[in-house]
C-alpha positions as YAML, in Angstrom:
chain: A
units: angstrom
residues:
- id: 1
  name: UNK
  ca: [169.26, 96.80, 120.07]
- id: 2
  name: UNK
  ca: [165.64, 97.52, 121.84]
- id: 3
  name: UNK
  ca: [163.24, 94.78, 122.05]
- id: 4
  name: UNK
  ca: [160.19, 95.16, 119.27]
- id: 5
  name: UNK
  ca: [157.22, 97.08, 120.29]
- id: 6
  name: UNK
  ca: [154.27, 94.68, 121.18]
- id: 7
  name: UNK
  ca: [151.60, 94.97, 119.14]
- id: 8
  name: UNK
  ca: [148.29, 95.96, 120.75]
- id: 9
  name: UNK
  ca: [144.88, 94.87, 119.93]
- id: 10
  name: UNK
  ca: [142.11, 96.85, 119.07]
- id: 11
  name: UNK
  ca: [140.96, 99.66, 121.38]
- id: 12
  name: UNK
  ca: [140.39, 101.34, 124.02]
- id: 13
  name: UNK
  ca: [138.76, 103.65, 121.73]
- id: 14
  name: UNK
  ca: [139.65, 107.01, 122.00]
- id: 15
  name: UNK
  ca: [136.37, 108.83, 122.86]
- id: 16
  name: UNK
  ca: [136.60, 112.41, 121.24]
- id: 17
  name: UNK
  ca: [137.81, 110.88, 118.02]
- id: 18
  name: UNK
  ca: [134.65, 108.91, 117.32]
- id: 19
  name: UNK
  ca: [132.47, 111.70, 118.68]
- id: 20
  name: UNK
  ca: [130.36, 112.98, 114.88]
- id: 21
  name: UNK
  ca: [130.25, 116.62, 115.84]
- id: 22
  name: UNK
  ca: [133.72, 116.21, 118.02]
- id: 23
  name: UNK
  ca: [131.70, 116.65, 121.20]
- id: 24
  name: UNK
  ca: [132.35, 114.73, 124.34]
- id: 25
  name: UNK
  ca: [129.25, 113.88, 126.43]
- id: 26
  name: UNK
  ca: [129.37, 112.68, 129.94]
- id: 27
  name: UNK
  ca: [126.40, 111.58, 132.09]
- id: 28
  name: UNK
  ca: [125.68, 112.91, 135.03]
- id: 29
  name: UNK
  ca: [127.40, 110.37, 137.49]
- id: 30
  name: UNK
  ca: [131.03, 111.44, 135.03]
- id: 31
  name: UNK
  ca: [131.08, 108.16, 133.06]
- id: 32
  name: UNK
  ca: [130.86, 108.18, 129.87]
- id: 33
  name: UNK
  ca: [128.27, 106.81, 127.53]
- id: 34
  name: UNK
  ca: [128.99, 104.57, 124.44]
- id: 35
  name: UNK
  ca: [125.86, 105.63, 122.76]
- id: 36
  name: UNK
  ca: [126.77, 109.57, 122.69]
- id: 37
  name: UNK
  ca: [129.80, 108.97, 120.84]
- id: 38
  name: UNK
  ca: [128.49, 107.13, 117.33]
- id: 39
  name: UNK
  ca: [125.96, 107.80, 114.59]
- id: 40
  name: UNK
  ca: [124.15, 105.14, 114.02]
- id: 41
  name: UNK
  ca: [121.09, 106.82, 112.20]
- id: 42
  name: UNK
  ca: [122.03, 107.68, 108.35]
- id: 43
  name: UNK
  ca: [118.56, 108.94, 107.01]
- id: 44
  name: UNK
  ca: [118.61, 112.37, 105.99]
- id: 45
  name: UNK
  ca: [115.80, 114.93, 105.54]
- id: 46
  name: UNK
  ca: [116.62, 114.46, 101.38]
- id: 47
  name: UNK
  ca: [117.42, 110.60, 101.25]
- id: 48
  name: UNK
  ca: [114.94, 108.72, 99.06]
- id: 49
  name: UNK
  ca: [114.27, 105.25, 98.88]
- id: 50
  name: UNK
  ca: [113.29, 102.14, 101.35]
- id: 51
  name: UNK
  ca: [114.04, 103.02, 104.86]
- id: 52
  name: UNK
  ca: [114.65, 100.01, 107.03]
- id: 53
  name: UNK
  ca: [116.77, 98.90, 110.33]
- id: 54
  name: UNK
  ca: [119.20, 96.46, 110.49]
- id: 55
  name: UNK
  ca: [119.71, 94.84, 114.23]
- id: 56
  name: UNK
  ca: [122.59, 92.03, 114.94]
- id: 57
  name: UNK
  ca: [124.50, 91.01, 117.82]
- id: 58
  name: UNK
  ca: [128.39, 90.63, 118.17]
- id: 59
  name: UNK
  ca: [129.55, 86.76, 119.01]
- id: 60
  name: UNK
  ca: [132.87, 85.98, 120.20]
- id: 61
  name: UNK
  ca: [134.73, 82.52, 119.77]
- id: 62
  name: UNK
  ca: [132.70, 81.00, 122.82]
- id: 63
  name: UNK
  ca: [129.29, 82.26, 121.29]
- id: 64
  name: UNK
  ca: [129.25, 85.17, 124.32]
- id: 65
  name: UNK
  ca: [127.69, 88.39, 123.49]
- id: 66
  name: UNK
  ca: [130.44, 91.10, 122.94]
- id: 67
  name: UNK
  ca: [129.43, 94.66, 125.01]
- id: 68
  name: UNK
  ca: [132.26, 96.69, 123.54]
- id: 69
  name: UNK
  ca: [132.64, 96.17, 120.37]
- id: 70
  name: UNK
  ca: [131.95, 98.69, 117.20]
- id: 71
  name: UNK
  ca: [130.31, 98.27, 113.63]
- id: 72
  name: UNK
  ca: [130.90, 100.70, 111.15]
- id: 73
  name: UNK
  ca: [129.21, 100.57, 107.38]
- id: 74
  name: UNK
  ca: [129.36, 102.15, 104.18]
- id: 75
  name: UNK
  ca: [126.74, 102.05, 101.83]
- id: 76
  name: UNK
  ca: [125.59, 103.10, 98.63]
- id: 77
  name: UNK
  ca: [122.08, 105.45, 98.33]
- id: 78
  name: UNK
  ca: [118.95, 103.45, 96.51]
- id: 79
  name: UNK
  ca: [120.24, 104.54, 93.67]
- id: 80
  name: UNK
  ca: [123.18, 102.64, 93.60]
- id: 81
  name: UNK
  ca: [125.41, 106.13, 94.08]
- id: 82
  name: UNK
  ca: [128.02, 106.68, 96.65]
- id: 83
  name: UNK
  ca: [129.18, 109.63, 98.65]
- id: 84
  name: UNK
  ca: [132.67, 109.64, 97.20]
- id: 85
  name: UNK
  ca: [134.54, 111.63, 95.19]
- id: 86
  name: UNK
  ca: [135.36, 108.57, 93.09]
- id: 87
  name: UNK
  ca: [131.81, 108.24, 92.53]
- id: 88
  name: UNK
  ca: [131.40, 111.48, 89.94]
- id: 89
  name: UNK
  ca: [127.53, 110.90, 89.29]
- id: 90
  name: UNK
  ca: [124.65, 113.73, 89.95]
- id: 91
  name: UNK
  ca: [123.32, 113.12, 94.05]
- id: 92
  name: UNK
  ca: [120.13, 114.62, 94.49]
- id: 93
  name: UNK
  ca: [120.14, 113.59, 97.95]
- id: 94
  name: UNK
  ca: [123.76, 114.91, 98.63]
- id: 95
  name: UNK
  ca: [122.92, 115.29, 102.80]
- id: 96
  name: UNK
  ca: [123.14, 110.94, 102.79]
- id: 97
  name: UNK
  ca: [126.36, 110.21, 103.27]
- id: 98
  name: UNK
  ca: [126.04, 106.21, 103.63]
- id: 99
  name: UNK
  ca: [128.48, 105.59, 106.66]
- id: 100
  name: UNK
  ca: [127.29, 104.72, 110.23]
- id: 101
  name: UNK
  ca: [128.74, 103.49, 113.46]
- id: 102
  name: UNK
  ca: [127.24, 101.65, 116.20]
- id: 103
  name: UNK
  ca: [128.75, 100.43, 119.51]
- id: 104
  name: UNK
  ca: [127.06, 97.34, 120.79]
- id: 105
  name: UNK
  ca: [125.48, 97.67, 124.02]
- id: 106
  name: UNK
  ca: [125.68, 95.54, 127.10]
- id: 107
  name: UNK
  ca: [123.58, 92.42, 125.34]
- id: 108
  name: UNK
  ca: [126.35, 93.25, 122.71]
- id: 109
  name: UNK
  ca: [123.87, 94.64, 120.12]
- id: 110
  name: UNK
  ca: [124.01, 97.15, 117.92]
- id: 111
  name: UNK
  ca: [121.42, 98.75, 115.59]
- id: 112
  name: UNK
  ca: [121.57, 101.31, 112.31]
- id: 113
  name: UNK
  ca: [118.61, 102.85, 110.77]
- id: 114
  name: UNK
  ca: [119.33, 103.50, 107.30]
- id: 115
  name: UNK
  ca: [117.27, 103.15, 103.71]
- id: 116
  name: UNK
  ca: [118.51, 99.78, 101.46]
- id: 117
  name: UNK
  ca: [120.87, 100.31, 98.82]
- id: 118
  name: UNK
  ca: [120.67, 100.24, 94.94]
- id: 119
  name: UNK
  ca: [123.00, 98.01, 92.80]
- id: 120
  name: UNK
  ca: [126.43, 99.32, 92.09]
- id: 121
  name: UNK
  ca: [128.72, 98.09, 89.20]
- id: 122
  name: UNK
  ca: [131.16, 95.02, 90.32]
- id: 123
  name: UNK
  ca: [133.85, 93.72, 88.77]
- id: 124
  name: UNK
  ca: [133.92, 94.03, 84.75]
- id: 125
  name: UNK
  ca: [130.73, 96.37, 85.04]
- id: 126
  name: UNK
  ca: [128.78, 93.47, 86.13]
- id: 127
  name: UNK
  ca: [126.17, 94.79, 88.53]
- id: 128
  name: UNK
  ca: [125.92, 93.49, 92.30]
- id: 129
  name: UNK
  ca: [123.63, 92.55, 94.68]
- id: 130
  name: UNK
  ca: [122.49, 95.76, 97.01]
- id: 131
  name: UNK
  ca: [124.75, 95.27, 99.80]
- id: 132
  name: UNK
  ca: [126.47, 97.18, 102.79]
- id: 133
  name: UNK
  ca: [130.04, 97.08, 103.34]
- id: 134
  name: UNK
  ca: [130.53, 96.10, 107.40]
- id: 135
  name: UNK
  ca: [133.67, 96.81, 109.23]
- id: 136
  name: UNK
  ca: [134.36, 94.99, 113.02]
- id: 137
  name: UNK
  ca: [136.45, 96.52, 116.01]
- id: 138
  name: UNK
  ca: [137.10, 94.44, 118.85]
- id: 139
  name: UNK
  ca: [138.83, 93.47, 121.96]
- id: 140
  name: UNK
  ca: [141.02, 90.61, 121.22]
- id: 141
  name: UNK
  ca: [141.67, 92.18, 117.23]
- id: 142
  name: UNK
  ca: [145.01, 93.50, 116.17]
- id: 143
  name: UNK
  ca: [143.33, 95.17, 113.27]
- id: 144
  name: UNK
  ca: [139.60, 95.64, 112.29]
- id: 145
  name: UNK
  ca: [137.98, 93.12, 110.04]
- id: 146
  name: UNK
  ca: [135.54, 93.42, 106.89]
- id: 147
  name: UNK
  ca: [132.60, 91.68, 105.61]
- id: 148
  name: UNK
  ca: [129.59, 92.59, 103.62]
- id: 149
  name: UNK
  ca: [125.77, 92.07, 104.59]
- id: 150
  name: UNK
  ca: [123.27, 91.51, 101.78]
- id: 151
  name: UNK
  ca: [119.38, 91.21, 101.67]
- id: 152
  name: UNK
  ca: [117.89, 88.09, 101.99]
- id: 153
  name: UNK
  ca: [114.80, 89.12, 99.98]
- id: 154
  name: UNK
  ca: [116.85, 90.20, 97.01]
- id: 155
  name: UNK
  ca: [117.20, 87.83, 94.26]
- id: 156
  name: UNK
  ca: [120.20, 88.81, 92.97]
- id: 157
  name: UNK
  ca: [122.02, 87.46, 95.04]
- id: 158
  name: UNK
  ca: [122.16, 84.08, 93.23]
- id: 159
  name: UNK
  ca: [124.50, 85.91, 90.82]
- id: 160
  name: UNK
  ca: [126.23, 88.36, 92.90]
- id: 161
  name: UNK
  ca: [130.34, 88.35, 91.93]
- id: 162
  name: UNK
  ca: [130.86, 88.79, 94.97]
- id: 163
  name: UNK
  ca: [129.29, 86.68, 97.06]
- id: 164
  name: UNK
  ca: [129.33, 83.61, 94.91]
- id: 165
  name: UNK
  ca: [132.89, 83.45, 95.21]
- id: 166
  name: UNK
  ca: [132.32, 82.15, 99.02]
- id: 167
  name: UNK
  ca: [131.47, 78.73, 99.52]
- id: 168
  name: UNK
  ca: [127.98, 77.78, 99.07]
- id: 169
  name: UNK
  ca: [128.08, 76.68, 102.96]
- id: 170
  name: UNK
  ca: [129.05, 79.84, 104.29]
- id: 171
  name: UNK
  ca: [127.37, 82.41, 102.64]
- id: 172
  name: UNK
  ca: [124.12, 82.76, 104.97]
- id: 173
  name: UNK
  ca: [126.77, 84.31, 107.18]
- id: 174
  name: UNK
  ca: [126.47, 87.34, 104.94]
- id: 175
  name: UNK
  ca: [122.65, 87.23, 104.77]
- id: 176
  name: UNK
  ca: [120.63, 90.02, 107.07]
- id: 177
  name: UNK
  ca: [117.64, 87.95, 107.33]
- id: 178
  name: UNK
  ca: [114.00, 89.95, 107.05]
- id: 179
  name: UNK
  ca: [111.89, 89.47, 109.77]
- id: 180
  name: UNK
  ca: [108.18, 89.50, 109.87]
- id: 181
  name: UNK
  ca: [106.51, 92.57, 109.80]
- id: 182
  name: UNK
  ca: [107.16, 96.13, 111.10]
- id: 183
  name: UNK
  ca: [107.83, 99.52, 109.51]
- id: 184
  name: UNK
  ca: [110.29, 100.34, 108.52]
- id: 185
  name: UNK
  ca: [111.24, 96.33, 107.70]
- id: 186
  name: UNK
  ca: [113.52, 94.96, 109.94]
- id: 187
  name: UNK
  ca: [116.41, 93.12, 108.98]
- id: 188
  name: UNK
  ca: [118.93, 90.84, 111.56]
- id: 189
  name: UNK
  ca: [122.19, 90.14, 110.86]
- id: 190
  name: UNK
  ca: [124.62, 88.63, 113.43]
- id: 191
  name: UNK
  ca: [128.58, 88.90, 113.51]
- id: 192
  name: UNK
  ca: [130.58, 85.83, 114.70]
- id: 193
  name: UNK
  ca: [134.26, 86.76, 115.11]
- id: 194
  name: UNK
  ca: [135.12, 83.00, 115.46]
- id: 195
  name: UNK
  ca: [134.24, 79.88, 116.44]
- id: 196
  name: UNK
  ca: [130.91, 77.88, 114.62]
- id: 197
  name: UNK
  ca: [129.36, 79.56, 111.97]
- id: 198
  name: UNK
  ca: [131.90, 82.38, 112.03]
- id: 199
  name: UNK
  ca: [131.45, 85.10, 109.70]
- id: 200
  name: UNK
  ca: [132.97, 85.41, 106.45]
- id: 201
  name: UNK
  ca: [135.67, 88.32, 106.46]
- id: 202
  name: UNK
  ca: [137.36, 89.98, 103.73]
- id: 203
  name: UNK
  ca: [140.79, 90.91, 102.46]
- id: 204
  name: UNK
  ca: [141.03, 94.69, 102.03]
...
C-alpha cells in the first residue's frame, strides 16, 4: 500500500487559467506580470449606480505584507440583482457581471474598482446589508478562505443576519472603512489571515 499523497497548499497559480480573455502576457525581459493576468475593474459601459474603489492589504500571521496572494469577489449590482442564473430577475445592465480578481502587488495590495451593491434578500427574506462576498488565496492555505466586506457608512448593518451573528468584538474585521474624500469614494479594507485582529472567515 502507497503512502497518501501530501496535500499541497495553495498555488503556484497557473497563469493561463486566470488570464480573463485566456491570453498570456509576458513583459519584455520574459517574466511574467501578475497584473496582466486578473480583472480587477468590474464597471461596465451599462452598470448604474455608485461607483467607488475598494483598496486593502493582505497580512500574514506576523503582520508582514503578503506580495502573492489573490482576492476574488462577487457582488450583487445596486440593485440588489446578481449575475446568476439563480437570480431570474430583469438586468438592465446585463454587461456587469459582479466578480473581480486582484493579485496583491509587492506592498501586498490589491485594489478593485467597482460600483456598491444594493440589498439582497437573507435568510427568511429578511433583507441584508449591501455587502461583497471576498474569497482569499494564499501561500501557506490548503484551500481558499471566505469572508464578506460591508460598508461602514451603511446603517444597516446594525441588523444585518449576517453579520450580527459574529461577535460584537470582531466584526470591524468585516468593515471597509470610507476614507475622506475622493471620487469615486474610497473604501479600505484589510485581510488578516491570522494572528491579532485576524479576519473573520466563513464556512462555505
Amino acid at each position: 500500500m502507497s503512502d497518501i499523497t501530501p496535500s499541497q497548499t495553495v498555488g503556484p497559480f497557473f497563469a493561463y487559467g486566470l488570464t480573463p480573455k485566456g491570453r498570456c502576457d509576458w513583459d519584455p525581459n520574459g517574466s511574467y506580470s501578475w497584473k496582466n493576468t486578473v480583472e480587477s475593474n468590474l464597471v461596465t459601459p451599462d452598470v448604474t449606480g455608485t461607483r467607488i474603489r475598494i483598496e486593502g492589504c493582505v497580512y500574514d500571521g506576523d503582520g508582514k505584507p503578503i506580495n502573492d496572494a489573490m482576492i476574488e469577489i462577487w457582488q450583487a449590482d445596486a440593485q440588489g440583482r446578481y449575475a446568476s442564473p439563480q437570480d431570474n430577475r430583469a438586468l438592465p445592465n446585463t454587461q456587469f457581471k459582479g466578480f473581480g480578481r486582484s493579485a496583491t502587488d509587492k506592498q501586498g495590495v490589491f485594489a478593485f474598482d467597482t460600483i456598491k451593491p444594493g440589498s439582497v434578500p437573507g435568510p427568511g427574506g429578511k433583507p441584508q446589508a449591501p455587502h461583497i462576498v471576498v474569497c482569499i488565496f494564499s501561500r501557506g492555505m490548503l484551500r481558499q478562505v471566505y469572508t464578506r466586506l460591508y460598508f461602514s457608512d451603511e446603517a444597516a448593518n446594525a441588523t444585518d443576519p449576517i453579520l450580527t451573528l459574529v461577535p460584537p468584538d470582531r466584526r470591524d474585521t468585516l468593515i471597509a472603512h470610507k476614507q475622506p474624500g475622493g471620487e469615486p469614494a474610497l473604501y479600505r479594507f484589510d485581510v488578516r489571515v491570522q494572528g491579532d485582529n485576524e479576519t473573520v472567515f466563513f464556512d462555505i
